[in-house]
C-alpha positions, -999 to +999 in steps of 0.1 A: +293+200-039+292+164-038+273+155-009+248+184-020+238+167-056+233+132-033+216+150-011+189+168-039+190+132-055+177+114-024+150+140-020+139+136-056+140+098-052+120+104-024+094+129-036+093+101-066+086+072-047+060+091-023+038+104-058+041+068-076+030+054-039+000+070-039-009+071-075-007+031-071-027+033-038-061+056-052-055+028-083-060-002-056-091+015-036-111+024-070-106-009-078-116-025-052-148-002-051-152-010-092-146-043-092-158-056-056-188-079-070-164-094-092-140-118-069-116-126-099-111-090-107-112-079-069-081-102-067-056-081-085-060-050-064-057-063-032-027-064-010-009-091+001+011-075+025-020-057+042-044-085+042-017-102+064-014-070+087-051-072+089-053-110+097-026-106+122-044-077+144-074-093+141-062-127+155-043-109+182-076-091+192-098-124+189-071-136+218-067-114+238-111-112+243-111-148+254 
């Protein structure tokens, strides 16, 4: 019975996470559509973490075309 409940829990945490995910992420892109004329605003809903993916790919493809 044990393993069951931390079975349903992890699903919920899960379920949880996924939902608050993408609540945050159609938060970020309205933003960015609202406030993009606005660079102080624009700021807050950007992503760190992606803007770095970005600039990575795009370096790796400005190499690999010279």
């Amino acid at each position: 019975m044990l393993l069951f409940q931390q079975a349903v829990r992890f699903v919920m945490k899960n379920k949880a996470f996924t939902y608050l995910k993408n609540v945050i992420d159609d938060i970020r892109a309205c933003g960015k559509f609202t406030f993009r004329n606005d660079p102080g605003r624009l700021k807050g809903y950007r992503s760190k973490y992606n803007r770095a993916k970005y600039l990575k790919r795009k370096r790796a493809t400005e190499d690999s075309n010279i």
